[in-house]
C-alpha positions as CSV (number, residue, x, y, z in Angstrom):
1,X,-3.3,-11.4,12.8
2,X,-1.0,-8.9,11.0
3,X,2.3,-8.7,11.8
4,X,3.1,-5.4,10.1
5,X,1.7,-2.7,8.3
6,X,3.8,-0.9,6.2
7,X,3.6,3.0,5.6
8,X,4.7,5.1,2.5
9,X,5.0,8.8,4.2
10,X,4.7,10.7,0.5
11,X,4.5,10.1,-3.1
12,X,7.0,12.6,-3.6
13,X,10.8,11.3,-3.6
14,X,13.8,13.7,-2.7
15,X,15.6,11.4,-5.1
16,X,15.5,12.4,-8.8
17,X,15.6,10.4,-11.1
18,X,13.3,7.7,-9.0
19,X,15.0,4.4,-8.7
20,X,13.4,2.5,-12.3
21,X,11.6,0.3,-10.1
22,X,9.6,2.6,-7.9
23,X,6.3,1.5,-7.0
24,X,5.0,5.1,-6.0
25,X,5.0,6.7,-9.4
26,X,2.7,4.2,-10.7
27,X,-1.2,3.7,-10.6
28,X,-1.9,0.5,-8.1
29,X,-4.7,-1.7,-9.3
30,X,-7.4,-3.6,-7.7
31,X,-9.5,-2.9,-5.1
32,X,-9.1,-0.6,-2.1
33,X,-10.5,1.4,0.5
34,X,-9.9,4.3,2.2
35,X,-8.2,4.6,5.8
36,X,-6.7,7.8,6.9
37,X,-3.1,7.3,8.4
38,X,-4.3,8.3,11.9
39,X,-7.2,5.5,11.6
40,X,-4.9,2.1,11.2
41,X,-5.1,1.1,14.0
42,X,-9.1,-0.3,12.9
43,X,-7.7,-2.6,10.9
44,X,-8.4,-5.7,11.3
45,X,-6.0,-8.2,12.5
46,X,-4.0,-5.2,14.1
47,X,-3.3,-5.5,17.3
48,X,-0.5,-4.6,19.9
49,X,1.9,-7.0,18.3
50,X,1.6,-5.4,14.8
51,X,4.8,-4.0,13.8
52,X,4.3,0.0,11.9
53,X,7.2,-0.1,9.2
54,X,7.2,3.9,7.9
55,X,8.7,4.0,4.3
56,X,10.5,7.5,4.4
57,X,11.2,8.8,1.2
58,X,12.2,12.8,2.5
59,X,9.0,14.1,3.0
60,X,6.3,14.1,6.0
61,X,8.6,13.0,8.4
62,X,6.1,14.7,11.1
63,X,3.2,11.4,10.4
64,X,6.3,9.2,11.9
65,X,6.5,12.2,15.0
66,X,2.3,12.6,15.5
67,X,2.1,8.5,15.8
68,X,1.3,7.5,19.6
69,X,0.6,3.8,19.0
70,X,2.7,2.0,21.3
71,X,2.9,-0.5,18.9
72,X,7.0,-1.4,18.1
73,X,8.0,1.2,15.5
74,X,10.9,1.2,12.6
75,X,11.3,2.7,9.4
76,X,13.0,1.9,5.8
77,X,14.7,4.6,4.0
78,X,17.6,5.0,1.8
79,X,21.3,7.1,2.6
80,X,20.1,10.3,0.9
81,X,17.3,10.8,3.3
82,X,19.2,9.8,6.5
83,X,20.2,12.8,8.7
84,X,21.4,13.3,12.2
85,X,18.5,15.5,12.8
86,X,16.0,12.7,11.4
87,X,17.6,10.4,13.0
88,X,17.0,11.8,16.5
89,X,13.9,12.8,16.0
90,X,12.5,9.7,14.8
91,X,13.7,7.9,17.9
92,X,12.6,10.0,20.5
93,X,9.1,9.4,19.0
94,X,9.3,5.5,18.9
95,X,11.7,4.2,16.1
96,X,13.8,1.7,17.4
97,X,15.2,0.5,14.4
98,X,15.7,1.6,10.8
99,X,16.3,-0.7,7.7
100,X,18.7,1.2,5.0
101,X,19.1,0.5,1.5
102,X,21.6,-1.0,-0.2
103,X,21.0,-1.0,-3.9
104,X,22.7,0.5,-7.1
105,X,19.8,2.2,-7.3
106,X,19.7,4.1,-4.1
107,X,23.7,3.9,-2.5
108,X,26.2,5.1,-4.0
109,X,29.2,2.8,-2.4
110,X,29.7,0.6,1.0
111,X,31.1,3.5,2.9
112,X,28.0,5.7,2.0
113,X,26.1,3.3,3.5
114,X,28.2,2.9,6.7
115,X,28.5,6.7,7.0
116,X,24.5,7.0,7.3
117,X,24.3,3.3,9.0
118,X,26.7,4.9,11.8
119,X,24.4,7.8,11.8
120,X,21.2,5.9,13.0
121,X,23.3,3.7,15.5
122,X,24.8,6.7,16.9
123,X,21.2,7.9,17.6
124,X,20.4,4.7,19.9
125,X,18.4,2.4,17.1
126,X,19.8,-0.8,15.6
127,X,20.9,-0.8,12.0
128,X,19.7,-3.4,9.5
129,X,20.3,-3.5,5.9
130,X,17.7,-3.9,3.0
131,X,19.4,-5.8,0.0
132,X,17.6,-5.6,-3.4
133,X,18.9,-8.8,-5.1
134,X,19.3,-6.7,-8.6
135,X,22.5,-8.7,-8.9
136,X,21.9,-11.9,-7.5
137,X,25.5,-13.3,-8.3
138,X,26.6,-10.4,-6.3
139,X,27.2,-10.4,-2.4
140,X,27.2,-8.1,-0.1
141,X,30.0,-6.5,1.4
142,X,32.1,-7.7,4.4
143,X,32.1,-4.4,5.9
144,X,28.2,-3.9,5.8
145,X,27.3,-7.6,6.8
146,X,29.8,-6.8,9.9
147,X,28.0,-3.6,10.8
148,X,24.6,-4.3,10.3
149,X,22.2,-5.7,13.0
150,X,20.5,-7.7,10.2
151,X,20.6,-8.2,6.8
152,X,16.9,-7.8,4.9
153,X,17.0,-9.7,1.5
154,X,14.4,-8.6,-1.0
155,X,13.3,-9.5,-4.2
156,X,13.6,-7.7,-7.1
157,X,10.9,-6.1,-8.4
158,X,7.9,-6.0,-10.3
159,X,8.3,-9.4,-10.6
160,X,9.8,-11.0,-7.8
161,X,11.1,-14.0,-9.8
162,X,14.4,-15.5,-8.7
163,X,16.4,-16.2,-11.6
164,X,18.8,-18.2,-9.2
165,X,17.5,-19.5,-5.9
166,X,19.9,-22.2,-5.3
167,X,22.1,-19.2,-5.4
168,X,20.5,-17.1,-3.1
169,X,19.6,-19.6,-1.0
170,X,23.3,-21.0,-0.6
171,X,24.4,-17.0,0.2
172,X,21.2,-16.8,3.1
173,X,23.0,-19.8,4.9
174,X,26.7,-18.2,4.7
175,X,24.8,-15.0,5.8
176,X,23.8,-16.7,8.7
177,X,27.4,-17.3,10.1
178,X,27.4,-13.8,11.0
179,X,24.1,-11.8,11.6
180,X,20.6,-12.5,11.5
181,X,19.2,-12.7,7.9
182,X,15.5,-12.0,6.9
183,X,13.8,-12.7,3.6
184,X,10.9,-10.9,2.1
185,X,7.8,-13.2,1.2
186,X,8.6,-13.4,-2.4
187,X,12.0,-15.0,-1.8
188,X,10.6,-17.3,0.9
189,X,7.9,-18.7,-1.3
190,X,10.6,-19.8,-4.3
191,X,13.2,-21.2,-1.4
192,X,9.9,-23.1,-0.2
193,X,10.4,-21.3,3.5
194,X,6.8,-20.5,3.4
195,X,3.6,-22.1,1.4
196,X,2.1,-19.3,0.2
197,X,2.5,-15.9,-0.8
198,X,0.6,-13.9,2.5
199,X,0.3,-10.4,1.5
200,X,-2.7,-9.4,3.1
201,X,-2.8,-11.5,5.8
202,X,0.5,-11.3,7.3
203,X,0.9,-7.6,6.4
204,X,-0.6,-5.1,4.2
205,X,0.6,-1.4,2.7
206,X,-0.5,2.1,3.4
207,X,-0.4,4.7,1.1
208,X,0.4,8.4,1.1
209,X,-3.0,9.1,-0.1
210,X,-5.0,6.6,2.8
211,X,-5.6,3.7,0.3
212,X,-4.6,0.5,1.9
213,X,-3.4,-2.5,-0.8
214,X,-1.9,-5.8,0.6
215,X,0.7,-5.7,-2.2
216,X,2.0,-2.8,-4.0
217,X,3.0,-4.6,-7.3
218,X,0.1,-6.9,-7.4
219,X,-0.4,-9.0,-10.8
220,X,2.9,-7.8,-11.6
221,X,4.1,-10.3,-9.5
222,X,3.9,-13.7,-10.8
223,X,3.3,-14.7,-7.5
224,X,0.5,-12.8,-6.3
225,X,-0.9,-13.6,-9.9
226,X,-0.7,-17.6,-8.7
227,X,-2.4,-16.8,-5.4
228,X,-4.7,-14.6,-5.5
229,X,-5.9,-14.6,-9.0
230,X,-6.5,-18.1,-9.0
231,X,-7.5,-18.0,-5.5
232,X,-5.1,-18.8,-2.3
């Protein structure tokens, strides 16, 4: 059964220049079909345990607000998009968490991302924080790993390839002293956490435009090359 289905809101971005590794300014390969946003819930393997993770990039915030599954809602965005306004509006309609980046890429410093992180908590909904290992020898910040409700470790991408996961792995266990830590499926593959790469059973992507993929960087990834080219 799925346990989440994520959903990019728009291809456009409200930040400019896109982060270099944006997924949503490039053409996704293989195979897909099409599914209206409002139709999801069709799917199969969704049922009322699948988690709807909304990727809000600035734009069509009101697909989050016109959702009445009463599925367990959250939502992944990044400082710049994060508003007091959003923020209540998102949880009056069913948000009851919302992961926030932290990234060179997308945060500026630590107090940026406490200022917005405050934001959301202030609002009612936990707090967690997404960590793109870009610099995998660098940790994250006392301040944000004290504030946070969890801490989401994700791989860096297109690849996905550790390039130290003794590291990373050493860092997940002092992590753990202090807040609940999650790892993408990437990162639990190469710590050997899970057996397989699951996108596509475990959870699959929405776009803006109603094509569904199970992973949005595909043969990119070594990983998903090892799985599903060569079969699972």
């Amino acid at each position: 059964m799925l346990k989440m289905i994520s959903i990019s809101l728009s291809y456009s971005c409200i930040k400019n220049p896109r982060c270099y590794f944006c997924f949503l300014k490039d053409n996704i390969d293989g195979d897909h079909y099409y599914l209206g946003r409002e139709h999801f819930s069709n799917l199969k393997g969704f049922d009322k345990n699948t988690v709807i993770c909304y990727e809000y990039n600035g734009y069509n915030i009101k697909d989050v607000l016109h959702c009445y599954h009463e599925n367990e809602k959250t939502m992944t965005t990044m400082p710049l998009a994060v508003s007091k306004v959003m923020c209540g509006a998102v949880h009056k309609h069913g948000v009851n968490a919302i992961a926030l980046s932290y990234d060179k890429e997308k945060c500026s410093s630590p107090a940026e991302w406490l200022f917005k992180a405050k934001m959301i908590k202030d609002a009612g909904m936990k707090v967690s924080c997404n960590y793109l290992l870009i610099d995998e020898e660098k940790e994250v910040e006392p301040e944000i790993i004290k504030f946070a409700d969890q801490l989401n470790l994700l791989s860096y991408k297109p690849s996905g390839r550790l390039r130290n996961p003794e590291l990373i792995d050493l860092r997940i266990q002092m992590y753990k002293n202090f807040l609940p830590v999650a790892v993408d499926s990437c990162i639990g593959v190469q710590l050997g956490l899970i057996d397989r790469c699951k996108a596509g059973e475990d959870f699959i992507h929405i776009m803006p435009d109603g094509l569904t993929t199970d992973c949005c960087f595909k043969y990119r990834c070594f990983l998903y090359d090892k799985y599903y080219k060569k079969g699972k």
